[in-house]
VOGU-3710 file (C-alpha; in Angstrom, 3 decimals, decimal comma):
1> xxxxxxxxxx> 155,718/92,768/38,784  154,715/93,326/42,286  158,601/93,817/43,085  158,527/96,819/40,810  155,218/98,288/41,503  156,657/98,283/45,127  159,820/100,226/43,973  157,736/102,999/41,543  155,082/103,314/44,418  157,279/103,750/47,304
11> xxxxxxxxxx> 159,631/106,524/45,081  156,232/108,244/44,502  155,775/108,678/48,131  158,736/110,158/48,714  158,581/112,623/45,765  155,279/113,587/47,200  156,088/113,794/50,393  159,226/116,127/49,095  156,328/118,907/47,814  154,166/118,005/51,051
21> xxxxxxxxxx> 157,099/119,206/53,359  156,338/123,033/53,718  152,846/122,286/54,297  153,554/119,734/57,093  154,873/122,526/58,491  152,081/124,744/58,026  149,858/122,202/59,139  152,167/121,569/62,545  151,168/125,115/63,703  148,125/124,681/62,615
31> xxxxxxxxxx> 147,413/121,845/65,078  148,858/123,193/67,478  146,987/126,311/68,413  143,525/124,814/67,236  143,250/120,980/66,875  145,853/118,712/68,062  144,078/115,613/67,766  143,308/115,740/63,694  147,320/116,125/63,048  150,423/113,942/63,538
41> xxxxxxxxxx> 153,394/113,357/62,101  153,735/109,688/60,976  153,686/107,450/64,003  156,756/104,930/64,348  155,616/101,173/65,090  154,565/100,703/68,803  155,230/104,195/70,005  152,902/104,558/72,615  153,103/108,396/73,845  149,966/108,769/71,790
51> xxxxxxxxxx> 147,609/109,788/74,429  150,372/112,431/75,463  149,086/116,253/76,204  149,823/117,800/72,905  147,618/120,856/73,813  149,864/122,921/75,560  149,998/125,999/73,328  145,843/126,204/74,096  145,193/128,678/76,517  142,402/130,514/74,928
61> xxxxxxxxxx> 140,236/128,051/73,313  138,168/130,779/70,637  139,970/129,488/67,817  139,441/125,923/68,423  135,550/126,515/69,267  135,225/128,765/66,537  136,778/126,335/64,039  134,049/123,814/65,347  131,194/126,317/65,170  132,124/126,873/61,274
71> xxxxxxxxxx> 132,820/123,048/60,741  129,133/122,185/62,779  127,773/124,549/60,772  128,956/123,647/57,463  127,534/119,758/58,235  124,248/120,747/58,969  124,054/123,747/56,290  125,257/121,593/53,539  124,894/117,789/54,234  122,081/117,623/57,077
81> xxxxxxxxxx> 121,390/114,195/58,243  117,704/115,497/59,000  116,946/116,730/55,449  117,493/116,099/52,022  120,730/117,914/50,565  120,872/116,857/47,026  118,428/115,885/44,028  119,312/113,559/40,744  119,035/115,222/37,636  118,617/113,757/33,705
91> xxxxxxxxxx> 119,069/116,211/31,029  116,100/116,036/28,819  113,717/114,390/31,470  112,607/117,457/33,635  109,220/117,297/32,205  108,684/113,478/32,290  107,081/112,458/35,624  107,860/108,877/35,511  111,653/109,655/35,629  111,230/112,272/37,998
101> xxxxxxxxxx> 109,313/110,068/40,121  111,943/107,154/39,450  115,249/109,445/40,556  112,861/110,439/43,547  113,253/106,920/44,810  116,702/106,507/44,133  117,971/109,575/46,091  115,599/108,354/49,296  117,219/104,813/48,882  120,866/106,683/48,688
111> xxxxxxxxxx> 119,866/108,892/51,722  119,044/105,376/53,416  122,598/103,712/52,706  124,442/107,381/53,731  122,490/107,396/57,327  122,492/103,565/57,720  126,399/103,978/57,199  128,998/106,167/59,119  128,915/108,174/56,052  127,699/111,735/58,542
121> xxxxxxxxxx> 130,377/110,673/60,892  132,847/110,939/58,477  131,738/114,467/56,966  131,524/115,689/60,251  135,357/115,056/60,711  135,846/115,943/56,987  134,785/119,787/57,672  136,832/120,382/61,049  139,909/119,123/58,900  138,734/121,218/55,964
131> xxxxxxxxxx> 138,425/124,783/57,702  141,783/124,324/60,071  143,869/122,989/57,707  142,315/123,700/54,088  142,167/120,167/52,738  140,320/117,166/53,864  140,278/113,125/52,743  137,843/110,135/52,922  137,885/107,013/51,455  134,683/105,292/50,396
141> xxxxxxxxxx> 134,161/101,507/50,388  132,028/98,840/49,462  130,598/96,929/52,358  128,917/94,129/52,616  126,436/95,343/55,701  126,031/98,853/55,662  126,431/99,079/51,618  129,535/101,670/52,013  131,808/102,695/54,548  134,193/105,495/55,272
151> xxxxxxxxxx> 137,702/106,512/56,286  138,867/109,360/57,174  143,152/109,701/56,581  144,582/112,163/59,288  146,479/114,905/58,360  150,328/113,448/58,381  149,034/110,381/56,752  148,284/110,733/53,281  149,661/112,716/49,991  147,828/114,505/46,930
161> xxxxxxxxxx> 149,304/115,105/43,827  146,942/116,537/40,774  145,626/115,625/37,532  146,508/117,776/34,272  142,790/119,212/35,012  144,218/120,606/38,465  142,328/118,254/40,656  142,838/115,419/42,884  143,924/112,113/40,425  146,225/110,258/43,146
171> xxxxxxxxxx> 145,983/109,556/46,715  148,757/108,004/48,647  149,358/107,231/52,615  151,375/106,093/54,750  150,044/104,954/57,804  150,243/101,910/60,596  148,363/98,887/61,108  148,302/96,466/64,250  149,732/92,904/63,277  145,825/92,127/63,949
181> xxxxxxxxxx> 144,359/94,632/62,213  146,442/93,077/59,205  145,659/89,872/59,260  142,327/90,850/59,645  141,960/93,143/56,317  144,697/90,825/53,835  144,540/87,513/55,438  147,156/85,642/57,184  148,514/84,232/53,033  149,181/87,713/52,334
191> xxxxxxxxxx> 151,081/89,468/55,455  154,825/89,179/55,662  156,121/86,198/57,874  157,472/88,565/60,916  153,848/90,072/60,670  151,815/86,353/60,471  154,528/85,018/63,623  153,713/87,976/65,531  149,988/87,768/64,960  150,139/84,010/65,926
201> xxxxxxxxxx> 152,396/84,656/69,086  149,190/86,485/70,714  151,372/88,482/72,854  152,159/90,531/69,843  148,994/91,137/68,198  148,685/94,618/69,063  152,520/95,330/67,651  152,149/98,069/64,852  153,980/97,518/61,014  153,816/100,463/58,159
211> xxxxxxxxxx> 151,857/100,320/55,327  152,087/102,133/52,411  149,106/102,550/50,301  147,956/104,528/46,364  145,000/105,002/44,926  145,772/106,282/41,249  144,695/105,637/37,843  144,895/102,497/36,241  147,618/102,897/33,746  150,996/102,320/33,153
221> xxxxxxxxxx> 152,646/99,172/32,019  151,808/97,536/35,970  149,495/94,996/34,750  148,042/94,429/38,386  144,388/95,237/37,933  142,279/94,281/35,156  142,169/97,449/32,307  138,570/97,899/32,614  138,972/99,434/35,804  139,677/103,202/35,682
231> xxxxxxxxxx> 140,944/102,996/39,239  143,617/100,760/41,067  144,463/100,742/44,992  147,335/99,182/46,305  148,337/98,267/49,608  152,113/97,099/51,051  154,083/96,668/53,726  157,036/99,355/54,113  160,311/98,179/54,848  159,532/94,657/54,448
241> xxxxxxxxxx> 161,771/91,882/52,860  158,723/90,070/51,517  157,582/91,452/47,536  154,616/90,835/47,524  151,857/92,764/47,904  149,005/93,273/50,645  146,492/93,575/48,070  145,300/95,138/44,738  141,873/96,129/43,027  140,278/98,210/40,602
251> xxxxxxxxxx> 137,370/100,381/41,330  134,784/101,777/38,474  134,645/105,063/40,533  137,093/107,001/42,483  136,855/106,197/45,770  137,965/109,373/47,189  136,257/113,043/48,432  139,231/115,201/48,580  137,660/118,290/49,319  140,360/121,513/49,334
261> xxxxxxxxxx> 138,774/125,255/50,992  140,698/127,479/48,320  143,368/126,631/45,593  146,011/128,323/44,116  147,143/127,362/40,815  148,593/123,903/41,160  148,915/123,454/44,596  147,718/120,260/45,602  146,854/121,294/48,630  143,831/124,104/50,246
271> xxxxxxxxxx> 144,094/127,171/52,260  142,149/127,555/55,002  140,273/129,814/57,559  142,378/128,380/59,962  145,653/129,663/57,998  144,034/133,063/58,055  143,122/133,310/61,649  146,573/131,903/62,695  148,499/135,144/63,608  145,582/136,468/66,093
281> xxxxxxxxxx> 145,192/133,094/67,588  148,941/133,212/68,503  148,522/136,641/69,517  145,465/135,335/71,708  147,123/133,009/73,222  150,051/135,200/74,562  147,698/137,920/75,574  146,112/136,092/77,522  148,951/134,669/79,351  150,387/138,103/79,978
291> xxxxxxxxxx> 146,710/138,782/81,485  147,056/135,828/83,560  150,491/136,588/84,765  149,478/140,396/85,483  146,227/139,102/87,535  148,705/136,378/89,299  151,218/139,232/89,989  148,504/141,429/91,589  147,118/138,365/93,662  150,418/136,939/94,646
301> xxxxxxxxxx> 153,567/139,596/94,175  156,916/138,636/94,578  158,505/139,708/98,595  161,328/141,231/99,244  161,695/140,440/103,200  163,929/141,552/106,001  167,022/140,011/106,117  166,087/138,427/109,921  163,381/136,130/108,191  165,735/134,261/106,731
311> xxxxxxxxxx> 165,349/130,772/107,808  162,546/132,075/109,866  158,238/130,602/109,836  156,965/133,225/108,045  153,139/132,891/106,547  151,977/134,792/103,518  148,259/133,631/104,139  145,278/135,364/104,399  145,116/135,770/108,415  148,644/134,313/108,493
321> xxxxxxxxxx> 150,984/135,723/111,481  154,582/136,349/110,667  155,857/137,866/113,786  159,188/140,059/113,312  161,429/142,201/116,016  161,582/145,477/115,547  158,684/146,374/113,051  159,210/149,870/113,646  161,922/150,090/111,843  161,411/150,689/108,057
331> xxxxxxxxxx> 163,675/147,760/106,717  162,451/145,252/108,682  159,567/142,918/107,910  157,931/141,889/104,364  156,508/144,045/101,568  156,201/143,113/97,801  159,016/144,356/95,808  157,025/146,546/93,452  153,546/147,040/93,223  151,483/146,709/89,538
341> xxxxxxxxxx> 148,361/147,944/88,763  148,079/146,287/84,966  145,395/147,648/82,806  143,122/145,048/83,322  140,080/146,619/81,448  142,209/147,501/78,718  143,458/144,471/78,009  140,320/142,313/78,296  139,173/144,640/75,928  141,672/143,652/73,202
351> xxxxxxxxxx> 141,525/140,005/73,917  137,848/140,524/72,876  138,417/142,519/69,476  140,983/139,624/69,064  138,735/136,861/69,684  136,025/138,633/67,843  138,226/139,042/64,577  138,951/134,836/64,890  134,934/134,529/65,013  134,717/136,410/61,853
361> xxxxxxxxxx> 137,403/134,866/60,359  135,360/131,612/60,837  132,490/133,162/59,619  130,666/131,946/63,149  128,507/135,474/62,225  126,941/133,151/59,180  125,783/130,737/61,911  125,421/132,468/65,307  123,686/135,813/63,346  121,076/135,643/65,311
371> xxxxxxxxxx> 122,334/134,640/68,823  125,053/137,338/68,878  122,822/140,162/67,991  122,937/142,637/70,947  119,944/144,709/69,471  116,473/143,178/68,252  116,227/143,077/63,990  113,677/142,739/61,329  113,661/139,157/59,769  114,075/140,881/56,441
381> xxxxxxxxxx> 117,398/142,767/58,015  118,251/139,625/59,311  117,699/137,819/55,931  119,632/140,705/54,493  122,662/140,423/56,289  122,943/136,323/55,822  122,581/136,446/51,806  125,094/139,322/52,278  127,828/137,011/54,139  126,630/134,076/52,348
391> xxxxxxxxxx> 128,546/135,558/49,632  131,983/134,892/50,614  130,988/131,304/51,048  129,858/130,835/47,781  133,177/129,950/46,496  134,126/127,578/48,730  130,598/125,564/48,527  131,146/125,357/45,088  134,643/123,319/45,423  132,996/121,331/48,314
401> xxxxxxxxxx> 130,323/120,290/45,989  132,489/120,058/43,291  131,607/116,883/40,601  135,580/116,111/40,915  136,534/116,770/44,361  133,643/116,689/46,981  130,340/115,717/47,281  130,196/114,902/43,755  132,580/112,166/43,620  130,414/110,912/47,376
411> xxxxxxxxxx> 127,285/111,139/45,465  128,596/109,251/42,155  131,013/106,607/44,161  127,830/105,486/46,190  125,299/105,346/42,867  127,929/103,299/41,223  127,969/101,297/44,423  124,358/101,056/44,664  123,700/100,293/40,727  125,643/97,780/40,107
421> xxxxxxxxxx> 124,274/95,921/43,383  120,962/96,611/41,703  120,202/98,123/44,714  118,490/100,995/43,139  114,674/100,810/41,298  114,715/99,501/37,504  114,475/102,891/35,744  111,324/103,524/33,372  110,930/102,344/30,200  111,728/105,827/28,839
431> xxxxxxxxxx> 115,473/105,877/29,707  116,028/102,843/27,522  118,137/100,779/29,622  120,657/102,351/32,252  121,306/105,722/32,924  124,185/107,183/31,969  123,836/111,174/32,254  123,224/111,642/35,930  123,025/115,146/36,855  123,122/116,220/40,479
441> xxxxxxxxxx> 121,474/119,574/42,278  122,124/120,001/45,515  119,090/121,276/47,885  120,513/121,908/51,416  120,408/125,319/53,308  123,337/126,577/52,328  122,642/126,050/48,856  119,126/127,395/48,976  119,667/130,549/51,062  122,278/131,252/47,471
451> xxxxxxxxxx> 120,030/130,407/45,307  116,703/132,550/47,597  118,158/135,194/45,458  116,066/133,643/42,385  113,091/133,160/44,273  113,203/136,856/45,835  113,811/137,617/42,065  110,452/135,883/41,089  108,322/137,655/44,274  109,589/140,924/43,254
461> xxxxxxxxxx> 108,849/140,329/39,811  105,052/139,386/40,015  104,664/141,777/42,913  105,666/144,321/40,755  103,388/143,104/37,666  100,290/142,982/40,317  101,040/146,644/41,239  100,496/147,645/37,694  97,984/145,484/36,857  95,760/147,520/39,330
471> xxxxxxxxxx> 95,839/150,241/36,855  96,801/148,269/33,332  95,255/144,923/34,008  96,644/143,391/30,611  100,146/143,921/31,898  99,697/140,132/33,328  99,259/138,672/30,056  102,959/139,446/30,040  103,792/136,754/32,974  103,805/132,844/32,770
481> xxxxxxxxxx> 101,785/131,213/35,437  102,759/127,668/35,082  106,506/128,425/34,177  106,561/130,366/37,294  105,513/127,789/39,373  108,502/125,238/37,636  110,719/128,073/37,775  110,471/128,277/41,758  109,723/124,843/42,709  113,146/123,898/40,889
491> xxxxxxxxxx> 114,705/127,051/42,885  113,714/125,468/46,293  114,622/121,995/45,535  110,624/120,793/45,945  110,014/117,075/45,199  108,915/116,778/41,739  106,074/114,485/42,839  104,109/118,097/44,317  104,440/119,874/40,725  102,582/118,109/38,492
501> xxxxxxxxxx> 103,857/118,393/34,541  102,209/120,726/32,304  100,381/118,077/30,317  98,765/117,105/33,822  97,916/120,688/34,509  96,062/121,220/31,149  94,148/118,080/31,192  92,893/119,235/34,782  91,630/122,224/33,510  89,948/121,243/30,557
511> xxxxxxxxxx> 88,442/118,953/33,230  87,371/121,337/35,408  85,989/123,620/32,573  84,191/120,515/31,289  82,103/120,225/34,624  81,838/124,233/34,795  80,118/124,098/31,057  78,134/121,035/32,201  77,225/122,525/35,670  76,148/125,571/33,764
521> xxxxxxxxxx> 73,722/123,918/31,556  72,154/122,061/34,091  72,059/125,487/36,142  70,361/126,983/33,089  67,806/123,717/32,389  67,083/124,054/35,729  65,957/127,785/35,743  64,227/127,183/32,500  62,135/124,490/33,929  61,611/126,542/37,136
531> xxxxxxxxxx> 60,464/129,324/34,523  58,035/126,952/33,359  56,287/125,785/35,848  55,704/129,320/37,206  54,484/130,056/33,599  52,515/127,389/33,403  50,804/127,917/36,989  49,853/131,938/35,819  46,551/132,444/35,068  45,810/134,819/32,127
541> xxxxxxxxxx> 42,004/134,663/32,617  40,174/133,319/29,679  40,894/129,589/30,907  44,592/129,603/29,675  48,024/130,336/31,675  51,037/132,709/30,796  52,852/129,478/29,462  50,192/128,671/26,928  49,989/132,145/26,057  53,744/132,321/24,892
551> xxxxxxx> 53,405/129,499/23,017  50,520/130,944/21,250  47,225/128,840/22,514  44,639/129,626/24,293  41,591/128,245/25,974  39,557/127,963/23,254  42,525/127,496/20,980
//
């Protein structure tokens, strides 16, 4: 079995990589002009030209800076490591405070696991892959001491190929391992014998062997993993004589965020920002090469020099002394062969509209708004213009937080994770056993500066109603109070523990009217026995008092 598993996995590669090829290509460029480092074709065994200058086509940096400018922004605008990002949701339970309450302590124990692992590390590298090259990869594991941990496939390395829902349903690589590094993850039993005599040599321990490597769904008639998985993974050696395989397993979840920046159709793989910005960071790059060359040309011309000097000390420094016979003459001596005057000004100003167009591109005007303004602005212009250029991002956050390609399958790989290690609180008695409906909202900036538009909604509205209530004061009776209050709370992502339920809320007041009733009747016994006393201490004349008079005595009654 694990003979042909090899042979159907290994053709699947190479029909995948068949689709990947024009992309490679794509991607090649790509790296080349803006990040070298994230992008490599697949690395033979033991080549060791790795740490290799691969950055020559940089000369102008913008595009590289402004990819990381977008990518830092994107990681602290969408999954801070300071702030909450998401909140768990159960259809049905909005209103009931003991679930609230319970998936409030879940998502602070899943915050925990996601800081206490390289989990931010990982969707820090995840967005500088996703806005250069339009589609990003990590891997999420079970661990035994940080509860999950990450991987992050280079560009080069691994394969997508698509569900017949459009997204992301396999995940291949191909990639290389150090004879140590293999013995390390399989175990000596499971290597090939030219890997476990090279790990036991020493000498050979950092030696490199290919691995191939799927993560697909668990069908088929490859009885590998057991059927209640959804998921397999399988790991082998490429090239090797020995059948067996490195290793096999099911998962419950899908171990993968596979996170694309725009899709067309069925491609299986994203455009990018990086794509679009391409052509002027090539242009960049060349003009500001010819710049340097004019600048170089002005500093240091090229001579043209009597024929005498030949042979001859001749210095070109400044306060040099090249001493010739004959200077009178008009021939003789040195003088540049043409003189330049390039349009300096004219062409730093071009490089700027250039680099300014890549900045855009990037939308670094989302993130740098304020720091590039040359002219001081209102905080509502300012506020203006964001929600205005948050709208071409709106798309794209979307996919990242997609429930099938991004942050969704994060979020649900690491509950799964964390449930089934009963690392999570027992749910209330309410949900009936384990919860299967989880709903997720996410809360981070990005996300709320979209959904501000609600909330300005909701100001404007009861702003508005309190303009015409100054003249029809029942227009108010038209509004909803304690809806509002849910209504914006759930806008800005609020913990649910602050808004108490509506049950809550009327009990309080019919407490508080309670002891406004009961302070009023003690208010009034208290002025009635004031009222009294005074009574009681007016004299009338006739030996009785005002008191005794209103009751209808008298002295001699």
């Amino acid at each position: 079995m694990s003979e042909a598993y090899r042979k159907y996995a290994q053709e699947r590669i190479e029909s995948l990589r068949t689709v990947r090829m024009t992309w490679y290509l794509h991607w090649r460029d790509l790296s080349s002009y803006i990040l070298p480092r994230r992008y490599k074709w697949l690395i033979s065994a033991n080549d060791r030209s790795r740490g290799a200058e691969i950055n020559t086509n940089i000369i102008d940096s913008t595009g590289t800076l402004a990819a990381r400018t977008l990518a830092s922004g994107m990681m602290n605008g969408i999954t801070s490591p300071t702030r909450p990002w998401f909140k768990l949701r159960i259809e049905g339970y909005e209103e009931d405070y003991e679930v609230q309450s319970w998936l409030s302590d879940c998502e602070r124990r899943m915050m925990t696991v996601f800081q206490s692992s390289n989990f931010y590390q990982s969707m820090a590298i995840m967005y500088f892959d996703l806005v250069v090259f339009g589609s990003a990869c990590i891997i999420i594991y079970e661990n035994y001491d940080n509860i999950i941990h990450c991987f992050n496939p280079c560009l080069g390395e691994f394969f997508f190929d698509l569900n017949n829902q459009l997204e992301v349903g396999t995940v291949a690589r191909e990639f290389v391992l150090t004879y140590c590094q293999m013995v390390e993850e399989f175990g000596e039993d499971k290597v090939s014998p030219e890997v476990r005599r090279g790990y036991e040599q020493g000498s050979m321990k950092s030696s490199e062997k290919r691995v191939g490597h799927i993560i697909e769904r668990n069908t088929g008639d490859f009885d590998l993993v057991p059927k209640k998985f959804p998921f397999r993974e399988v790991y082998w050696e490429i090239g090797s004589p020995n059948n067996t395989l490195l290793r096999s397993r099911g998962f419950y979840d899908w171990p993968c965020m596979t996170p694309r920046w725009d899709v067309q159709s069925n491609d299986p793989y994203g455009r990018s920002p990086g794509m679009d910005a391409l052509g002027d960071i090539k242009q960049l790059q060349k003009e500001t090469l010819r710049k340097a060359q004019a600048i170089d040309k002005m500093v240091n011309p090229p001579m043209v020099a009597d024929v005498q000097l030949k042979n001859q000390p001749m210095s070109l420094l400044p306060g040099g002394v090249t001493y010739v016979s004959g200077l009178g003459r008009d021939r003789e001596g040195a003088r540049p062969i043409y003189t330049i005057m390039p349009p300096i000004a004219e062409m730093m100003q071009d490089i700027r509209e250039v680099q300014q167009r890549i900045k855009i591109t990037f939308h670094n005007d989302l993130f740098t708004g304020i720091t590039d303004l040359q002219t001081v602005r209102t905080a509502t212009e300012i506020d203006a213009r964001r929600e205005e250029k948050l709208v071409l991002l709106g798309p794209v956050l979307e996919r990242i937080e997609s429930a099938h390609e991004g942050l969704g399958n994060g979020i649900d790989r690491v509950w799964g994770i964390m449930w089934r290690g009963q690392l999570l609180p027992a749910p209330p008695a309410s949900l009936r056993g384990s919860p299967t409906h989880i709903q997720v909202d996410y809360i981070s900036m990005l996300a709320m500066a979209q959904k501000g538009i609600a909330t300005a909604g909701i100001e404007k509205l009861w702003g508005f109603a309190g303009n015409l209530a100054a003249v029809i004061p029942s227009i108010l009776d038209k509004l909803n109070p304690d809806q509002t209050i849910d209504e914006y709370a759930a806008a800005l992502g609020v913990s649910p523990k602050i808004v108490v339920g509506d049950e809550d809320a009327a009990a309080a007041r019919q407490a508080r009217a309670a002891q406004q009733q009961a302070a009023q009747a003690t208010e009034m016994a208290t002025q009635a026995a004031q009222g009294a006393k005074t009574l009681s201490e007016t004299d009338v004349g006739g030996g009785a008092n005002a008191l005794q008079l209103m009751l209808g005595g008298g002295a001699g009654g």
